[in-house]
CHARMM internal coordinates of N, CA and C (Angstrom, degrees):
IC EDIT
DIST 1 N 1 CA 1.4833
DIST 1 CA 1 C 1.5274
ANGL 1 N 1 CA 1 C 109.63
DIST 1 C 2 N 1.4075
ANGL 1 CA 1 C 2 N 105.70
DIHE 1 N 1 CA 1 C 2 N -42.85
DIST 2 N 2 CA 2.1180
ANGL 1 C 2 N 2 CA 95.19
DIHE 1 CA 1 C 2 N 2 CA 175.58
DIST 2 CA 2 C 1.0740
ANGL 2 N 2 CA 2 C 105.15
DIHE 1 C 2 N 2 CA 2 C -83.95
DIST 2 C 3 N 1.0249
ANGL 2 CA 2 C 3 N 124.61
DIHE 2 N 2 CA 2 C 3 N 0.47
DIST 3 N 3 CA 1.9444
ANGL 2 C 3 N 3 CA 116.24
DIHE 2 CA 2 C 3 N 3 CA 165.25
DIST 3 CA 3 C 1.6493
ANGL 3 N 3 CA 3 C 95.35
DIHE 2 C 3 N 3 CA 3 C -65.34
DIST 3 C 4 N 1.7463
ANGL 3 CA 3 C 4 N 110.03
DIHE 3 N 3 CA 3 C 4 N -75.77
DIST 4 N 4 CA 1.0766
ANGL 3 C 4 N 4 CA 107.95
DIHE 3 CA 3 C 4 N 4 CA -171.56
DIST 4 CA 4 C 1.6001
ANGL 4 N 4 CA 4 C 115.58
DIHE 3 C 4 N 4 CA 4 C -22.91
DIST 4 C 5 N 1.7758
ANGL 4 CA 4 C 5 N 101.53
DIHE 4 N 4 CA 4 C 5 N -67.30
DIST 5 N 5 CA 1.9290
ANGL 4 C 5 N 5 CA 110.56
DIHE 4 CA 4 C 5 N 5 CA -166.77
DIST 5 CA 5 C 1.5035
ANGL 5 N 5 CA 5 C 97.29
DIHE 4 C 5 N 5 CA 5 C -39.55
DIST 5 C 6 N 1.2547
ANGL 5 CA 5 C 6 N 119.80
DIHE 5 N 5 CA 5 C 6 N -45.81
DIST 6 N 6 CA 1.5082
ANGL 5 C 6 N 6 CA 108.12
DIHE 5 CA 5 C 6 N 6 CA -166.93
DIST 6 CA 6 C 1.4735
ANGL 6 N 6 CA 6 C 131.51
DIHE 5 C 6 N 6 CA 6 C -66.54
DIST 6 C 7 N 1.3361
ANGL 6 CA 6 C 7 N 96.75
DIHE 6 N 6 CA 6 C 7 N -40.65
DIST 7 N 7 CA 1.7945
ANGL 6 C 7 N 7 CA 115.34
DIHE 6 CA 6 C 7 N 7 CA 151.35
DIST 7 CA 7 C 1.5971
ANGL 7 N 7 CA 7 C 107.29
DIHE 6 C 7 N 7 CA 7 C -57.02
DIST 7 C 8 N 0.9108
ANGL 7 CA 7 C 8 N 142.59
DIHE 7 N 7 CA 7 C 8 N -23.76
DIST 8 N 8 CA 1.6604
ANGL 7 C 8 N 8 CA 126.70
DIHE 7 CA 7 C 8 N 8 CA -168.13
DIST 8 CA 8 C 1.5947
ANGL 8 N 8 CA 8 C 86.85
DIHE 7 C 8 N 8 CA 8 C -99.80
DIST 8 C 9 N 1.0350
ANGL 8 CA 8 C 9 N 110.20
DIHE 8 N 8 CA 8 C 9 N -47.76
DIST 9 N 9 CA 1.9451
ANGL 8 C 9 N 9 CA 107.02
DIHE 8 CA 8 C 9 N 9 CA -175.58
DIST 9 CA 9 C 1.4303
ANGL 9 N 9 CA 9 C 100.28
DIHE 8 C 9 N 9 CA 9 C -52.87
DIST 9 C 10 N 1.5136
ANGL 9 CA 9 C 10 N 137.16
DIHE 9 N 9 CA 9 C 10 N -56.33
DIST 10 N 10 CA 1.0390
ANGL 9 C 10 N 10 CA 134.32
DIHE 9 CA 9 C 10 N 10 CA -135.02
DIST 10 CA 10 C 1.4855
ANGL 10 N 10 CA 10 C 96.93
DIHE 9 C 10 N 10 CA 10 C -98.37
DIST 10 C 11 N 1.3642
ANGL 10 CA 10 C 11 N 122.04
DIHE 10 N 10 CA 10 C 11 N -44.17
DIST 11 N 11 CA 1.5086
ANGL 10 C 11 N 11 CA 113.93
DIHE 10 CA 10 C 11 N 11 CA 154.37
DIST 11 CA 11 C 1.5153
ANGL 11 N 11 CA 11 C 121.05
DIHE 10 C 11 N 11 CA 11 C -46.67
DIST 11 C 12 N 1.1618
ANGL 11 CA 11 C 12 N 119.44
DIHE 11 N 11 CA 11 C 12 N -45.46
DIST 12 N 12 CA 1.8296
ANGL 11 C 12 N 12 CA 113.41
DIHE 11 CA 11 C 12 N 12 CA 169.52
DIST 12 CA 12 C 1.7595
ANGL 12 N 12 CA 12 C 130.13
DIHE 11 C 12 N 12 CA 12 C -50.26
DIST 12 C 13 N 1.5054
ANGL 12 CA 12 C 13 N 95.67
DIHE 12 N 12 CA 12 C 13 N -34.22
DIST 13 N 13 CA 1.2351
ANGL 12 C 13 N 13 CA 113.00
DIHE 12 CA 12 C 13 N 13 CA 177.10
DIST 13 CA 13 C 1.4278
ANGL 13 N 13 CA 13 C 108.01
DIHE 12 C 13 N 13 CA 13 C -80.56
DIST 13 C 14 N 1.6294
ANGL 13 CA 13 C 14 N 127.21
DIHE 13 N 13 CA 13 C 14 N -56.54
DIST 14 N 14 CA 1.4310
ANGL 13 C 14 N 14 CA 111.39
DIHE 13 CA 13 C 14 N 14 CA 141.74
DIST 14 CA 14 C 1.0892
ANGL 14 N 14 CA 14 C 133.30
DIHE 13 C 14 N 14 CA 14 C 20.63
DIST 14 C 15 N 1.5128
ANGL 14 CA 14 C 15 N 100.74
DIHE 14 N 14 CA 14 C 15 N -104.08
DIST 15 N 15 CA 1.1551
ANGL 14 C 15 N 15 CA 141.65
DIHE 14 CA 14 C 15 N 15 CA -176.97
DIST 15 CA 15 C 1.8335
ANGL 15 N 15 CA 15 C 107.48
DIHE 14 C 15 N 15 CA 15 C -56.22
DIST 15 C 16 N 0.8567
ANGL 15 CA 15 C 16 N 125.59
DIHE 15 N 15 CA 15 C 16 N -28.23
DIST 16 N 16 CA 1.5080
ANGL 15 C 16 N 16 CA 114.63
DIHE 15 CA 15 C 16 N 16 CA -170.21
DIST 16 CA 16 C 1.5953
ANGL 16 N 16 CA 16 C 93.45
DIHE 15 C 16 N 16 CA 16 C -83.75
DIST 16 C 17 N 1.5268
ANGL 16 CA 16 C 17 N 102.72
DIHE 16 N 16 CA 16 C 17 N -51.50
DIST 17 N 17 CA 1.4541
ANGL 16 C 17 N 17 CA 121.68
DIHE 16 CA 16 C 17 N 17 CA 173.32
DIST 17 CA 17 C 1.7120
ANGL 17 N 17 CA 17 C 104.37
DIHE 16 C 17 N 17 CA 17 C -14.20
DIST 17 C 18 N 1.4713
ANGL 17 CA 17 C 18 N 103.47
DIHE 17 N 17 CA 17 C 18 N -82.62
DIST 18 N 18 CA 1.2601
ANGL 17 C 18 N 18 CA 121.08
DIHE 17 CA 17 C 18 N 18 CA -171.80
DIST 18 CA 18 C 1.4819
ANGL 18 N 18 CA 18 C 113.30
DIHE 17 C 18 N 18 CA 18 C -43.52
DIST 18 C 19 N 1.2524
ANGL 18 CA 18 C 19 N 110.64
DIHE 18 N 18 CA 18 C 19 N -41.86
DIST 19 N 19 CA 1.3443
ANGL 18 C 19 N 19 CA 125.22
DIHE 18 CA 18 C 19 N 19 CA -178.25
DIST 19 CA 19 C 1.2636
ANGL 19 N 19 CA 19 C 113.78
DIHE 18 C 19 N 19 CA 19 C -54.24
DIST 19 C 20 N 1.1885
ANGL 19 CA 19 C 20 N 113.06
DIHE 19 N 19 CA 19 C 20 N -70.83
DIST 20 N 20 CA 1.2590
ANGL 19 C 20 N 20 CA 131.90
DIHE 19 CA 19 C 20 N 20 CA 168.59
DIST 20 CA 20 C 1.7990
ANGL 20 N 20 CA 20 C 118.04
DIHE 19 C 20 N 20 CA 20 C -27.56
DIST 20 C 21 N 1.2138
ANGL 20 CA 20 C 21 N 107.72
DIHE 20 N 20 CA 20 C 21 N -62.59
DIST 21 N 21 CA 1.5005
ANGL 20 C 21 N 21 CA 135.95
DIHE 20 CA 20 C 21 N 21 CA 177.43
DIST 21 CA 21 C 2.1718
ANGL 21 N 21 CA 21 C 99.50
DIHE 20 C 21 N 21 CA 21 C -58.85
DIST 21 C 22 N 1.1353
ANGL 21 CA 21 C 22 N 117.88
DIHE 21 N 21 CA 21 C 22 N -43.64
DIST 22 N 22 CA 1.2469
ANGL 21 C 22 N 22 CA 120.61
DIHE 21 CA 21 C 22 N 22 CA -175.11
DIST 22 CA 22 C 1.6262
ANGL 22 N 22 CA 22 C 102.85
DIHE 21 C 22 N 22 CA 22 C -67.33
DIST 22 C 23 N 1.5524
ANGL 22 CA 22 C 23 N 111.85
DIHE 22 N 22 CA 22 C 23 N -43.99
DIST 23 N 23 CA 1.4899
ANGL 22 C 23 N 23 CA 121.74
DIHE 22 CA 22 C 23 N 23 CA -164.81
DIST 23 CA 23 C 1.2272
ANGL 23 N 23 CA 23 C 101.26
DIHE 22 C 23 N 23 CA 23 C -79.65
DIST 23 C 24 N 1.4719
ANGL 23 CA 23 C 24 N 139.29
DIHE 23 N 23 CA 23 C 24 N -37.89
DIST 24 N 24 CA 1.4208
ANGL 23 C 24 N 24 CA 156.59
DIHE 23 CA 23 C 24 N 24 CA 155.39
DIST 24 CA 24 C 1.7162
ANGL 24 N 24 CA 24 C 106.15
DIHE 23 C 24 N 24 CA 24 C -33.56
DIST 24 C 25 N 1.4951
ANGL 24 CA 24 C 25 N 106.28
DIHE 24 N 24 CA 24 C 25 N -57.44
DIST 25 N 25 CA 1.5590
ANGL 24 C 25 N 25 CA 99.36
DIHE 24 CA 24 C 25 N 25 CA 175.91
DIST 25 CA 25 C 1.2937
ANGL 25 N 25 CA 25 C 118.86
DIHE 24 C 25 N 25 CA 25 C -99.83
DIST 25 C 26 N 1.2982
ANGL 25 CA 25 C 26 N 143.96
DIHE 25 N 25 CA 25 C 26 N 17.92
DIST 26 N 26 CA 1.0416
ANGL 25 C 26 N 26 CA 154.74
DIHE 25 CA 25 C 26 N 26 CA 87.93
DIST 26 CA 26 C 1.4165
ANGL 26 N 26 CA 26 C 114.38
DIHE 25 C 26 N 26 CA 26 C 17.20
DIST 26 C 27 N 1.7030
ANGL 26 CA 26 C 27 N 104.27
DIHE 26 N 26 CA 26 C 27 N -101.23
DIST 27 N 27 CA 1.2653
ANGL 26 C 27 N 27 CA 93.62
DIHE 26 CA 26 C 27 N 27 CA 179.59
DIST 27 CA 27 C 1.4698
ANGL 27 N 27 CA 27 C 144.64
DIHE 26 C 27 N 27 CA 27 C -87.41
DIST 27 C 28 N 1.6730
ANGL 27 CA 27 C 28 N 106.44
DIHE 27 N 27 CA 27 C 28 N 16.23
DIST 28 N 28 CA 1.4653
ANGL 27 C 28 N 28 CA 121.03
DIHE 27 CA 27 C 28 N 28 CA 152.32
DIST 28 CA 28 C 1.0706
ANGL 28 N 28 CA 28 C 113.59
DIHE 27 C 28 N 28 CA 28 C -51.85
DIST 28 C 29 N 1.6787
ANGL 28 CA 28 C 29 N 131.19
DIHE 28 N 28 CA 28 C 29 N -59.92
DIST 29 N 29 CA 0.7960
ANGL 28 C 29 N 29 CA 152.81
DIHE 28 CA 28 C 29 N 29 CA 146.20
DIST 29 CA 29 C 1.9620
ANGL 29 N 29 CA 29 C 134.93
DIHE 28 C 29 N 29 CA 29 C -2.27
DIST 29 C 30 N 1.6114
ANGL 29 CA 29 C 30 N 85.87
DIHE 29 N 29 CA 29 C 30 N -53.16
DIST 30 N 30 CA 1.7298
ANGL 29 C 30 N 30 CA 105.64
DIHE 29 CA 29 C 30 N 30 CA 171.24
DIST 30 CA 30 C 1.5412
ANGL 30 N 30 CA 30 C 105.99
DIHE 29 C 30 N 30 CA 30 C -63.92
DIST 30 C 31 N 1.4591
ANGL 30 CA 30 C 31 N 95.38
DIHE 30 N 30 CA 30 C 31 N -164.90
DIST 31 N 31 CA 1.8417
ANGL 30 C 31 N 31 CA 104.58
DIHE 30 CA 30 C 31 N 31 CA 166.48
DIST 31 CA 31 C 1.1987
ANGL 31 N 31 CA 31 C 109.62
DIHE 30 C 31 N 31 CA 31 C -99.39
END
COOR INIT
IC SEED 1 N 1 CA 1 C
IC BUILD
């Protein structure tokens, strides 16, 4: 089970990561 928590944390952090980074070039991207 704390394997799992650690995999769900570390995918979230990931994941926001990416997010973050997409929305970041995004609006380089804009005008």
């Amino acid at each position: 089970m704390i394997e799992f928590l650690i995999g769900m944390t570390l995918g979230g952090v990931i994941g926001v990561t990416v997010v973050a980074l997409c929305v970041a070039a995004s609006r380089e991207d804009g005008p």
